[in-house]
N, C-alpha and C positions, 0 to 999 in steps of 0.2 A: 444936797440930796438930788439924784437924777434918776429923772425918770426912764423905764425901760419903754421903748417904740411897742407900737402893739402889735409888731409882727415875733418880737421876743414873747411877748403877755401869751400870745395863743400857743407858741412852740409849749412854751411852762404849761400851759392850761391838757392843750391834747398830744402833746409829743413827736416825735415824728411820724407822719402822714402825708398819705395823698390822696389824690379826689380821684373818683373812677371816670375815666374819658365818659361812659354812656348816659349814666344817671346824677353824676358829679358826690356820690354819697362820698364819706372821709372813710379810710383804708390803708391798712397797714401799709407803709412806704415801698417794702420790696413785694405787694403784689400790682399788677396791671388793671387787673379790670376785678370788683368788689364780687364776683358769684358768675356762674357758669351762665345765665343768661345772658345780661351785660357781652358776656362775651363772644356768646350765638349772635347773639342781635349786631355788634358792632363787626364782626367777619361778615356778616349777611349786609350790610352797610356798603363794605366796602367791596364785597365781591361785584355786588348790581353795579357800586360806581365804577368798576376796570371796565365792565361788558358796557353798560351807556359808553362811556370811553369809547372802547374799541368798536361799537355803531357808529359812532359821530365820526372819525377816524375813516374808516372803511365807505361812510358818506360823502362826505369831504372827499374824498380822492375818485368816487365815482365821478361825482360832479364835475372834478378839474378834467377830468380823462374825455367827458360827454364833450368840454368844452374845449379841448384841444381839437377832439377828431372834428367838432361842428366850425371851428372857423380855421382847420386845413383844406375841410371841403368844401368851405361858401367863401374862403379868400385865394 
């Protein structure tokens, strides 16, 4: 007699699924994200993280630039 793994036990129990990236709820396998907030929320997520990005980015290169012209003109 052999036992089935319990990743077979759950397929049998809830089917095929998946988990929603925002809230992790279980969700039919061909959708993304489980309800229209989830999905506000996780674009709103990731928009803020491109622009922090693109500050850090646009920081980082003022700073290299301060510090080229500061030691072409004190060397």
């Amino acid at each position: 007699m052999s036992q089935s793994s319990w990743k077979e036990q759950i397929k049998k129990k809830w089917g095929p699924h998946s988990h929603c990236p925002v809230c992790r709820k279980a969700m039919p396998a061909d959708k993304q994200f489980c309800n229209q907030t989830c999905r506000d929320n996780y674009l709103a997520k990731e928009k803020k993280g491109k622009k922090k990005n693109r500050i850090q980015m646009v920081v980082m290169f003022s700073m290299l630039g301060v510090l080229i012209i500061f030691t072409l003109f004190m060397g």
